[in-house]
Backbone as a chain_set.jsonl record, in Angstrom:
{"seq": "XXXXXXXXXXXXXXXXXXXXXXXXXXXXXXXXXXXXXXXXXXXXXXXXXXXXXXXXXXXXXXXXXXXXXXXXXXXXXXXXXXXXX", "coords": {"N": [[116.223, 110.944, 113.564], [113.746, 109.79, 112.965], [112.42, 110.868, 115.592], [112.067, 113.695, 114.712], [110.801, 113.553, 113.012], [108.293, 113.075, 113.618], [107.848, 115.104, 115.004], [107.505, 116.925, 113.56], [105.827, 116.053, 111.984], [105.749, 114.822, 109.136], [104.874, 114.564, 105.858], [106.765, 113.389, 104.12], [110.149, 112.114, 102.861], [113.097, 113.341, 101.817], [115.402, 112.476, 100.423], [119.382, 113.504, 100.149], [121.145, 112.04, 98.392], [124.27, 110.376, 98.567], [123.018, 107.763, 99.573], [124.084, 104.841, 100.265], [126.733, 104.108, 101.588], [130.095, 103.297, 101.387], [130.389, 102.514, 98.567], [128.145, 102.922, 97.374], [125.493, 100.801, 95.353], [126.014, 97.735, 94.826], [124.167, 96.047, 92.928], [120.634, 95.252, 92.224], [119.945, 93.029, 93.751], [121.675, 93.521, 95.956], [122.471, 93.462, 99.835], [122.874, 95.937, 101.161], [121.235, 97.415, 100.504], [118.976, 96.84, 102.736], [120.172, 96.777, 104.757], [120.865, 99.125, 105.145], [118.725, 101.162, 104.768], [116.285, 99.659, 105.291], [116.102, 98.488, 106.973], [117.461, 100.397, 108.844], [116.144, 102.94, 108.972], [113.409, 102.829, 110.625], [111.827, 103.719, 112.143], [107.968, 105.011, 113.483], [107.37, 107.246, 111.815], [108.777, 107.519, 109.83], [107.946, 105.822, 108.108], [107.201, 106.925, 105.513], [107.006, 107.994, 101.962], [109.921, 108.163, 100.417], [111.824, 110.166, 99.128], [114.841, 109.934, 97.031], [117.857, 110.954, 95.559], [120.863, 110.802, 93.6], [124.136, 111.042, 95.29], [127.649, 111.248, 95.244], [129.219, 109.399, 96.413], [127.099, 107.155, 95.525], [127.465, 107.261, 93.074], [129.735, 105.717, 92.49], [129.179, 102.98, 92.47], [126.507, 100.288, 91.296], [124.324, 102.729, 89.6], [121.901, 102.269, 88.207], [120.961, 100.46, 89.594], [120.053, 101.886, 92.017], [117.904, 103.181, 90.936], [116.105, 101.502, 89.848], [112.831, 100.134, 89.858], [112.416, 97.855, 91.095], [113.27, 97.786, 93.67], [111.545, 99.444, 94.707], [109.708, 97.056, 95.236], [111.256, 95.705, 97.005], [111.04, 97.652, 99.341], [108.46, 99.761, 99.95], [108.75, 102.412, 100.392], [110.546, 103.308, 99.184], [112.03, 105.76, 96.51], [113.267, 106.765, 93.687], [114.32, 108.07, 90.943], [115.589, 109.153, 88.609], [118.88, 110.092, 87.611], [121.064, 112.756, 87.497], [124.09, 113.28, 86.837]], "CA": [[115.356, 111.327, 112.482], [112.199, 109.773, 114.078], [111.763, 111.924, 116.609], [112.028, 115.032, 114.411], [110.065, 113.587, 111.758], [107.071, 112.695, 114.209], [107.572, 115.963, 115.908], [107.435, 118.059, 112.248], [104.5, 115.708, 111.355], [106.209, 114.634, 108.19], [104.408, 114.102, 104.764], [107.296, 112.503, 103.266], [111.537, 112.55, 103.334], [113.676, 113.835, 100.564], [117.209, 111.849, 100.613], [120.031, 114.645, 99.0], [122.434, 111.868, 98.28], [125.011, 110.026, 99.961], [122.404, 107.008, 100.229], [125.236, 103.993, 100.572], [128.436, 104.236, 101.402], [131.113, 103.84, 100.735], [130.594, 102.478, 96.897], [126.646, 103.134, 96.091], [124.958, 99.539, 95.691], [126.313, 96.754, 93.375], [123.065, 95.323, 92.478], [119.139, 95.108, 93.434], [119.896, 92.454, 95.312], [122.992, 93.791, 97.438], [122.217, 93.36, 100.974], [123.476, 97.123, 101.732], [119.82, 98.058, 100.402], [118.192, 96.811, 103.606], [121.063, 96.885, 105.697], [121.754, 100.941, 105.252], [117.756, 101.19, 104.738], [115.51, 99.232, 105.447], [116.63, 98.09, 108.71], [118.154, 101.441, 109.61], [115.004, 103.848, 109.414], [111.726, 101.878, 111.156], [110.568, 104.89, 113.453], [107.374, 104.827, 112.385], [107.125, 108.834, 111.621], [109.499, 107.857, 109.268], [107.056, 105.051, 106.882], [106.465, 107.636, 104.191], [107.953, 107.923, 100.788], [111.556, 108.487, 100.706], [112.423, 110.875, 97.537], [116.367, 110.354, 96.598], [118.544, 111.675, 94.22], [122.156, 110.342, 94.299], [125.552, 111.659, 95.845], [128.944, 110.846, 94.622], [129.241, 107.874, 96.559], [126.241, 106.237, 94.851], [127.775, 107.267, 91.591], [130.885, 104.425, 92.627], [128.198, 100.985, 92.425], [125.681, 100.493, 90.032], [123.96, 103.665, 89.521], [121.278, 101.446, 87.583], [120.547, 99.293, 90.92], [119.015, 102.805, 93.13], [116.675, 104.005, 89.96], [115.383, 99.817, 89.597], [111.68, 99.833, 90.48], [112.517, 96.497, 91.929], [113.636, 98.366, 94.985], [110.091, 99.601, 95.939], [108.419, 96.06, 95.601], [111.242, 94.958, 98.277], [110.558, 98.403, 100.619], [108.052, 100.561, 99.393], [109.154, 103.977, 100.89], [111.951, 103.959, 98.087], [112.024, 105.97, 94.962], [114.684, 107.456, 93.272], [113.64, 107.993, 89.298], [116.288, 109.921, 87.756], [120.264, 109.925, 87.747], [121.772, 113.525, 87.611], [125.489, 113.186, 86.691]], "C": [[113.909, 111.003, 112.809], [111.762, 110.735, 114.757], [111.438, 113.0, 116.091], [110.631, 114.537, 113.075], [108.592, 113.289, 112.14], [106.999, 114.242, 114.891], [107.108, 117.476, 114.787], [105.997, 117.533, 111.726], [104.581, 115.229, 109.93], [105.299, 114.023, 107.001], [105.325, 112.639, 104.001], [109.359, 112.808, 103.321], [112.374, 112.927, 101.832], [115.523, 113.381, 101.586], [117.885, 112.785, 99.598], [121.025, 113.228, 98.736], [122.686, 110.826, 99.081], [124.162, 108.1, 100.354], [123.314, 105.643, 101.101], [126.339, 103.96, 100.438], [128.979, 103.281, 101.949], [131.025, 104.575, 98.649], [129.344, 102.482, 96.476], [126.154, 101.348, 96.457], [126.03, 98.738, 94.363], [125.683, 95.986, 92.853], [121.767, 95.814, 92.896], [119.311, 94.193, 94.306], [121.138, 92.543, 96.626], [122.435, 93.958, 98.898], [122.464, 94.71, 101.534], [121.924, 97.638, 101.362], [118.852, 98.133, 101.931], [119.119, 96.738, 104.791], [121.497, 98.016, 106.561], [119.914, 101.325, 105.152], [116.546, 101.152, 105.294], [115.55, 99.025, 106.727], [116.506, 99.491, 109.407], [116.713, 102.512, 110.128], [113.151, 103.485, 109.499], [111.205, 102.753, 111.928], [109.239, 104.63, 112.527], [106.812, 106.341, 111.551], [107.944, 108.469, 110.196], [109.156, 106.732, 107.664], [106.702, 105.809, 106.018], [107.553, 107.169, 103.532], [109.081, 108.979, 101.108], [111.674, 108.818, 99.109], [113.179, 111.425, 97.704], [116.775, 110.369, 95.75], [120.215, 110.83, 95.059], [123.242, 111.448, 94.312], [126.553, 110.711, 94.763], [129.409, 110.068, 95.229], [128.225, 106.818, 95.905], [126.857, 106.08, 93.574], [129.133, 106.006, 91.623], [130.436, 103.196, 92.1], [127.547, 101.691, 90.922], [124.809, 101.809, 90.231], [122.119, 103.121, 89.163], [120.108, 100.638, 88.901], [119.607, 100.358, 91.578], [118.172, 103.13, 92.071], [116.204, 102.596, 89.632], [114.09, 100.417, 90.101], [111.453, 98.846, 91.068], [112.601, 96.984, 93.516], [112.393, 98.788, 95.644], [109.446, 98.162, 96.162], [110.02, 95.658, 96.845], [111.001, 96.177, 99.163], [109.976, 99.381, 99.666], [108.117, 102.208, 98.931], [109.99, 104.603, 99.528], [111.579, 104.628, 96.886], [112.603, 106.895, 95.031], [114.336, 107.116, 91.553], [114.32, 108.655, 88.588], [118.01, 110.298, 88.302], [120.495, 111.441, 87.728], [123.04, 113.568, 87.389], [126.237, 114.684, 86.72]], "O": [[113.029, 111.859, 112.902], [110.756, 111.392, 114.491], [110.545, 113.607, 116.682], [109.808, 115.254, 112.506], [107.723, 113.232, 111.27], [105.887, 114.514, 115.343], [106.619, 118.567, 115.082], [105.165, 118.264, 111.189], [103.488, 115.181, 109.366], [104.954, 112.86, 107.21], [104.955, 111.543, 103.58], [109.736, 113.826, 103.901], [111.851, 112.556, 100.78], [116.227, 113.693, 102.545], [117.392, 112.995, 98.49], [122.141, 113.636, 99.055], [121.964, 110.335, 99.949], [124.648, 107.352, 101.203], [123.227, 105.483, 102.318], [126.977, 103.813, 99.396], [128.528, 102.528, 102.812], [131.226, 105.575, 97.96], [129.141, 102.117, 95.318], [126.39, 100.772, 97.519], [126.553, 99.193, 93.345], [126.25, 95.095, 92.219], [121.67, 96.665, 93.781], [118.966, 94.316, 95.481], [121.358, 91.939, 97.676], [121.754, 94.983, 98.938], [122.2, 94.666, 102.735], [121.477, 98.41, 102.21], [118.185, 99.115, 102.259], [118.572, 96.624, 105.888], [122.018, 98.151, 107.668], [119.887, 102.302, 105.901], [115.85, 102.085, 105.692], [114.79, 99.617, 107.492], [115.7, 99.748, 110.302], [116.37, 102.762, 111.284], [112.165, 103.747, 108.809], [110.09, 102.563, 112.414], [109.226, 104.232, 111.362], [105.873, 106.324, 110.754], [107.69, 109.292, 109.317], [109.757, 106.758, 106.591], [105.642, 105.444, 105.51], [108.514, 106.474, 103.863], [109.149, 110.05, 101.711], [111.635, 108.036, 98.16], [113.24, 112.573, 98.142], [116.205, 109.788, 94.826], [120.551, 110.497, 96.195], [123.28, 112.453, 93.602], [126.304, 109.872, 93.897], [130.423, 109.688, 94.644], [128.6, 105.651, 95.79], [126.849, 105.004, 92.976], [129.362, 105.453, 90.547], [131.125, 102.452, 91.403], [127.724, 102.606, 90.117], [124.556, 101.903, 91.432], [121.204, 103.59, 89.84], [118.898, 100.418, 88.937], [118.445, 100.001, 91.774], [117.219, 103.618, 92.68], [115.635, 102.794, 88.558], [114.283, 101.345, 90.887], [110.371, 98.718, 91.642], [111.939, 96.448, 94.404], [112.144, 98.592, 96.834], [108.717, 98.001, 97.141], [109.505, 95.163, 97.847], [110.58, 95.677, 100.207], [110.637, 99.846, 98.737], [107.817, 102.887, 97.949], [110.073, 105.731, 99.044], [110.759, 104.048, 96.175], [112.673, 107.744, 95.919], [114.141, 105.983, 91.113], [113.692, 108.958, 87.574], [118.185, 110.773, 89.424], [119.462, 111.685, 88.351], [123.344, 114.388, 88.255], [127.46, 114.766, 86.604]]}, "num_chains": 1, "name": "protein.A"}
């Protein structure tokens, strides 16, 4: 995803979904936030804002936990502002 997203010149990423799997998160502070996240996508093509919507594995955890605004003060990139069911 780096490479393409430095090679497109990327404004910004649009997550469809799907963010943690298996079961979604089970908190703000679940460790799968920066584990499946934070950690995972450091290219740096890839430091913009991240605008996700959830999949039907997110819908498993707290649903509550990915739409927190707590989640940008620990990585900023994040926002996700509205559930869909």
């Amino acid at each position: 995803m780096g490479r393409i997203g430095k090679k497109l010149d990327i404004n910004f990423v649009i997550s469809t979904g799907e963010n943690f799997y298996d079961d979604g998160l089970t908190s703000i502070s679940d460790n799968a936030f920066k584990e499946s996240f934070t950690k995972i996508y450091t290219a740096k093509s890839l430091q913009k804002q991240w605008n996700s919507v959830l999949g039907n594995h997110d819908y498993r955890g707290n649903v509550e936990a990915q739409l927190n605004p707590v989640l940008r003060k620990i990585d900023s990139r994040w926002l996700c502002l509205r559930s869909f069911p």
